[in-house]
N, CA, C and O atoms as a MOPAC input file, in Angstrom:
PM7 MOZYME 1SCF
protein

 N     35.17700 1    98.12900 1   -64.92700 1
 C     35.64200 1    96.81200 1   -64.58200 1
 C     36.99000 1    96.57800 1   -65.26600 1
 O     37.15800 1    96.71400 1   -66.47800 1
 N     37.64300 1    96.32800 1   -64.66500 1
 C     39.17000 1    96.15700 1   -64.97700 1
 C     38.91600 1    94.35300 1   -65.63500 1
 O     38.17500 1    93.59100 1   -65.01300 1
 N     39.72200 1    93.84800 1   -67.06600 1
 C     40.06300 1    92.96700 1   -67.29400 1
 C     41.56900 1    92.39600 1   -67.01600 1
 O     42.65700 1    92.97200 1   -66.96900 1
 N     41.23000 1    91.17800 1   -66.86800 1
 C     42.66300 1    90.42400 1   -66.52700 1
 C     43.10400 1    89.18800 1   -68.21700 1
 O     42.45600 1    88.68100 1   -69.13300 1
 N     44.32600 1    89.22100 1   -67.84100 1
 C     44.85800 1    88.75700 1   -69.12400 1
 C     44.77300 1    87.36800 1   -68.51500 1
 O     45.33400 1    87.21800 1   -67.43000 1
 N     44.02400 1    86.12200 1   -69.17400 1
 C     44.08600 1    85.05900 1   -68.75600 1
 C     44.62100 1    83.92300 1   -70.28700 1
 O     44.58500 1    84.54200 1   -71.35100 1
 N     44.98900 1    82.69100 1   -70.38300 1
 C     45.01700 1    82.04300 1   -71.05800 1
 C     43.46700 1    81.02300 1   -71.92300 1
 O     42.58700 1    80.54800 1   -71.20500 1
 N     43.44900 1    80.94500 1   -72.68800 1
 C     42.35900 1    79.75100 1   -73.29300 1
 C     41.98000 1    78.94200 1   -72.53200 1
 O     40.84200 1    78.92200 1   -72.06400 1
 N     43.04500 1    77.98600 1   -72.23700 1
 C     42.68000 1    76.91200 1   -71.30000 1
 C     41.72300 1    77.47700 1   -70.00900 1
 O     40.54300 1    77.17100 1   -69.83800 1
 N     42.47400 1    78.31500 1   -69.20600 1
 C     41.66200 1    78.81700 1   -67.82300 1
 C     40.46500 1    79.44100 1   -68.34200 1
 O     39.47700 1    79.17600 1   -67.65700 1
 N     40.26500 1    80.12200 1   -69.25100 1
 C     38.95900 1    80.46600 1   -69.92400 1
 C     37.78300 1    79.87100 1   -69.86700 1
 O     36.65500 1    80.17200 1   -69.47700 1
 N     38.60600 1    78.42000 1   -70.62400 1
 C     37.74000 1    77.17700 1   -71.08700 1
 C     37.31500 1    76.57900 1   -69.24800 1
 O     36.14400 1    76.44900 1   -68.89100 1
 N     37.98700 1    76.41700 1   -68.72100 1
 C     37.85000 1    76.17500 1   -67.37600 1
 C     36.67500 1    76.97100 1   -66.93900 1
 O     35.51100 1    76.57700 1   -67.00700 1
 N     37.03400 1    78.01700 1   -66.52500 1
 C     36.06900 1    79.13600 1   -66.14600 1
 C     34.77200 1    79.06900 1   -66.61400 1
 O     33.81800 1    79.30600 1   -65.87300 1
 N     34.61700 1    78.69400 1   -68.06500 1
 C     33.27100 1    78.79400 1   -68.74300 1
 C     32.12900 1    77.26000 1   -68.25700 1
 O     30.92200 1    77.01800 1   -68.27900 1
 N     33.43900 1    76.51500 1   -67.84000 1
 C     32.72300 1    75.05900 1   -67.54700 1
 C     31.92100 1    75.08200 1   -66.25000 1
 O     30.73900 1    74.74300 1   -66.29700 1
 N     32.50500 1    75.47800 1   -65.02500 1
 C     32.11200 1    75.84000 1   -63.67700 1
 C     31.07800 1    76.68300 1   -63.83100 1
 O     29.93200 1    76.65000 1   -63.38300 1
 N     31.76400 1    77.60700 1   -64.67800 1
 C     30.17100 1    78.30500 1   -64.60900 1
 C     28.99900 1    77.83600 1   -65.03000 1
 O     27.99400 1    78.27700 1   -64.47200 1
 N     28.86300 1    76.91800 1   -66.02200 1
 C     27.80200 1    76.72700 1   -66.13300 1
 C     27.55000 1    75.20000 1   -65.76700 1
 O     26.69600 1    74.46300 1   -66.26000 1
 N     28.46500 1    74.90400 1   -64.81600 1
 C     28.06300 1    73.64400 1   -63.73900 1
 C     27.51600 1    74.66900 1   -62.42000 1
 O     26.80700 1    74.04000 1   -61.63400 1
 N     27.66300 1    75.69000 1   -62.16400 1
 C     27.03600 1    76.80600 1   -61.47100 1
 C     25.69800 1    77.27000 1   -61.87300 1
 O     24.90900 1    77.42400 1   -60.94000 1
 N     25.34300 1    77.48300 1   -62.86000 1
 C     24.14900 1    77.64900 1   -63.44100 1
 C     23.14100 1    76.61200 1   -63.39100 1
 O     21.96900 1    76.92100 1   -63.17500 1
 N     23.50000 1    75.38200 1   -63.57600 1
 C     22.84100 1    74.41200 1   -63.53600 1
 C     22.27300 1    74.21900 1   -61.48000 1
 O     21.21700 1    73.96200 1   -60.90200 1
 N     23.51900 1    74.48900 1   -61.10600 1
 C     22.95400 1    74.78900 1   -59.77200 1
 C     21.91700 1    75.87200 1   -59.35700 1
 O     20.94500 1    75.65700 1   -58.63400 1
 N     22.15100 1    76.69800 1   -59.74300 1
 C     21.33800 1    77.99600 1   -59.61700 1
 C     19.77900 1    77.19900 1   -60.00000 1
 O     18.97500 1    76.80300 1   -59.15700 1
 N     19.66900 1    77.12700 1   -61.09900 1
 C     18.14500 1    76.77900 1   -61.45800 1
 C     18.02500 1    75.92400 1   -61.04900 1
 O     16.82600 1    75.65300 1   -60.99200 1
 N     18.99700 1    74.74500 1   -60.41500 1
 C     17.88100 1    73.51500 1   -59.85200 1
 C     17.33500 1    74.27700 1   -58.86600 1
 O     16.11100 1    74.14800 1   -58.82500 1
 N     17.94000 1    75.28400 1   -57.77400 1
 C     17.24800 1    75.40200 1   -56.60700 1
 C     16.69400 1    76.66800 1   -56.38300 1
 O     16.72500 1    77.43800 1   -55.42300 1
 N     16.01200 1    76.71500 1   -57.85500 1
 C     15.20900 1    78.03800 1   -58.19500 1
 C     15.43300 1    79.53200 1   -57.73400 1
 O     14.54600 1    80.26600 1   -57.29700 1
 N     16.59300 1    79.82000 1   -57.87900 1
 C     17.69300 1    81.14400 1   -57.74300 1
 C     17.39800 1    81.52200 1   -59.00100 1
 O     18.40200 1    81.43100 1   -59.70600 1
 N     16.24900 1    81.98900 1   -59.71100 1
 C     16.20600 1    82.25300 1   -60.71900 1
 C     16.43400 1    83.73100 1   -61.22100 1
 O     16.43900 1    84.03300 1   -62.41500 1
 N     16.62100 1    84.60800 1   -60.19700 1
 C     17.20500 1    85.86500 1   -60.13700 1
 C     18.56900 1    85.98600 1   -60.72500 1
 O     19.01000 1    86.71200 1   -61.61700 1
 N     19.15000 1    85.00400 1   -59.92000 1
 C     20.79000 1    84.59000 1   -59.44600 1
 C     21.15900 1    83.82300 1   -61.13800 1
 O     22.10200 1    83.99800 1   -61.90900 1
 N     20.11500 1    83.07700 1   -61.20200 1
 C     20.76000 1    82.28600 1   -62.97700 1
 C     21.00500 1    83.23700 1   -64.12600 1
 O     21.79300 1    83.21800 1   -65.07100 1
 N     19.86200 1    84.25800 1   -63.64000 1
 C     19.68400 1    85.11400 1   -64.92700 1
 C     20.67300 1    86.04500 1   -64.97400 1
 O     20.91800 1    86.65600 1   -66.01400 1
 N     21.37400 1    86.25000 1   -63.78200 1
 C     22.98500 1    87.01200 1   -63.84000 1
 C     24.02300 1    86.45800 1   -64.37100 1
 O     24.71300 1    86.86500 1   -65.30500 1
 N     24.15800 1    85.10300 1   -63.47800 1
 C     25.07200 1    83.99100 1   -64.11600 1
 C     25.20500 1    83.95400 1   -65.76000 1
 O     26.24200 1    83.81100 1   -66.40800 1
 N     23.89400 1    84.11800 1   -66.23700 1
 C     23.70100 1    83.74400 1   -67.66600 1
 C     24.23700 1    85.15500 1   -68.52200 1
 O     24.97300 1    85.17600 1   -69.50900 1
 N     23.73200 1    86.09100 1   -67.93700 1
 C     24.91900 1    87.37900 1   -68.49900 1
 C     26.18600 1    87.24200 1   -68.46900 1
 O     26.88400 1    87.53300 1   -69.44000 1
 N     26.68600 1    86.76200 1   -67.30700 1
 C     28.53400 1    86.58100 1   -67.09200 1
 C     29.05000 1    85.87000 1   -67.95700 1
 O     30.16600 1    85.99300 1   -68.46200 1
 N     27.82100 1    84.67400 1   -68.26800 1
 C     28.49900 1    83.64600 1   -69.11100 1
 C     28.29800 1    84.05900 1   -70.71000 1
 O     29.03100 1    83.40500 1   -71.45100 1
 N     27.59700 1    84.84900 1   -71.25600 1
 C     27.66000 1    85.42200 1   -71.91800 1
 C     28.69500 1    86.01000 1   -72.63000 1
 O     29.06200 1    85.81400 1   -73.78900 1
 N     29.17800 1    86.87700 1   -71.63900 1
 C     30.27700 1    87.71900 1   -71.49300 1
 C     31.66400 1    87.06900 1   -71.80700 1
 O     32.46900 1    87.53400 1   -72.61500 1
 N     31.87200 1    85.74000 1   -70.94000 1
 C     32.64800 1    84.80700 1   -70.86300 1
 C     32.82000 1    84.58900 1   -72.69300 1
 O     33.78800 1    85.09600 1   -73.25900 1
 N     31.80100 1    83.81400 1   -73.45300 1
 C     31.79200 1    83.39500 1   -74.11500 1
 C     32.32900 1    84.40400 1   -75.72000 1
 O     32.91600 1    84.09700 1   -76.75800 1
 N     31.76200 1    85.62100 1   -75.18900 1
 C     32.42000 1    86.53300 1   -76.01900 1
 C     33.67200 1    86.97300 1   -75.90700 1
 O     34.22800 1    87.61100 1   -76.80200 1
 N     34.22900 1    86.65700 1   -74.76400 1
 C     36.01000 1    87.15800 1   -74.53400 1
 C     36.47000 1    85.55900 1   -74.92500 1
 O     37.68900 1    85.52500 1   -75.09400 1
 N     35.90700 1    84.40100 1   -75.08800 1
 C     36.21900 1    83.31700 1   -75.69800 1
 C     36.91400 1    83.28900 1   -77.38400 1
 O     37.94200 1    82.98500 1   -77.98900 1
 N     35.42500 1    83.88300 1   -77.61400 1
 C     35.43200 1    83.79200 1   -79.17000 1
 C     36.67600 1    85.17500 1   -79.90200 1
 O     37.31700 1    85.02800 1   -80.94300 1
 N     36.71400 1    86.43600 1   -78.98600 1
 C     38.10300 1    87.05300 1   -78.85300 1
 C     38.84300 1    86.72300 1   -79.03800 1
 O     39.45300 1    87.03900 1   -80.05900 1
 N     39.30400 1    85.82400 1   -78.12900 1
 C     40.67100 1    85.05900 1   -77.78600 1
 C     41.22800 1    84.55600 1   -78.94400 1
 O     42.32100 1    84.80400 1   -79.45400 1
 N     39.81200 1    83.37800 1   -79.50400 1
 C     40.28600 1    82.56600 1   -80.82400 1
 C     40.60600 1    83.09900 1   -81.99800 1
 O     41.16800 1    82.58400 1   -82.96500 1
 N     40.07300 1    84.51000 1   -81.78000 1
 C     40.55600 1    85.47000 1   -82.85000 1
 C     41.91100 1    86.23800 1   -82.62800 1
 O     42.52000 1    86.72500 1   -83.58000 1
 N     42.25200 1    86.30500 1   -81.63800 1
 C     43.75500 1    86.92400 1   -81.55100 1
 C     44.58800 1    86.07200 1   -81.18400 1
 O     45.77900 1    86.24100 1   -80.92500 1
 N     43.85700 1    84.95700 1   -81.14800 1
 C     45.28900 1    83.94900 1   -81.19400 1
 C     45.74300 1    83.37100 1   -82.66300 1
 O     46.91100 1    82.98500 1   -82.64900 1
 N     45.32500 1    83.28000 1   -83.45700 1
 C     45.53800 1    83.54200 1   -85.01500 1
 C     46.75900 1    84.19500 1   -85.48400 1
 O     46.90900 1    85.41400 1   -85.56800 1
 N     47.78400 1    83.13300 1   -85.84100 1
 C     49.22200 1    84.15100 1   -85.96000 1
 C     48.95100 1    84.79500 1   -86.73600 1
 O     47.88800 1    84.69100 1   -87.34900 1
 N     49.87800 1    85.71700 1   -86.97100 1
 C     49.99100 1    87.25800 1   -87.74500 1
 C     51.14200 1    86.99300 1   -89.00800 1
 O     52.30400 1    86.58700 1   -88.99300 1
 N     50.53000 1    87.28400 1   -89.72700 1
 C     51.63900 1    87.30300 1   -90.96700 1
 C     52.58100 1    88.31700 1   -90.73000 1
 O     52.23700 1    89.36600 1   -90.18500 1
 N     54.01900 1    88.05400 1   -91.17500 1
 C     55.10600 1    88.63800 1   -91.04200 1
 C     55.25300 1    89.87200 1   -91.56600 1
 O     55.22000 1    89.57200 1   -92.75900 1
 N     55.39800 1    91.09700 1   -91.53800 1
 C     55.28300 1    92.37500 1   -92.44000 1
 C     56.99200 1    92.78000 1   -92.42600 1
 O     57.87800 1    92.80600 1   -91.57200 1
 N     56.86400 1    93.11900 1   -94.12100 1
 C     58.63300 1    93.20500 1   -94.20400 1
 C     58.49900 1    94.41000 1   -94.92200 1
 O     59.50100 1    95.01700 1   -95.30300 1

């Protein structure tokens, strides 16, 4: 699976839908379908917590 370079914000976006998606899924008992969703978002949440770590400026090396 190829990753794409996205920003925080669209991240943060992405992570919201999805789990306004999820919430869909289980109301209408796609419970196959949630339990995937819930991996992606997973996933999501760990290229999140990434992010907040490499966005952390870098001290200057001289």
């Amino acid at each position: 699976m190829q990753r794409l370079l996205i920003d925080r914000s669209t991240l943060d976006l992405i992570v919201s839908d999805g789990n306004d998606f999820l919430g869909v899924l289980n109301a209408a008992g796609l419970l196959q379908a949630a339990n995937l969703m819930m991996v992606v978002l997973e996933q999501l949440e760990t290229d999140r917590s990434r992010l907040s770590t490499d966005d952390r400026p870098t001290e200057p090396t001289n």
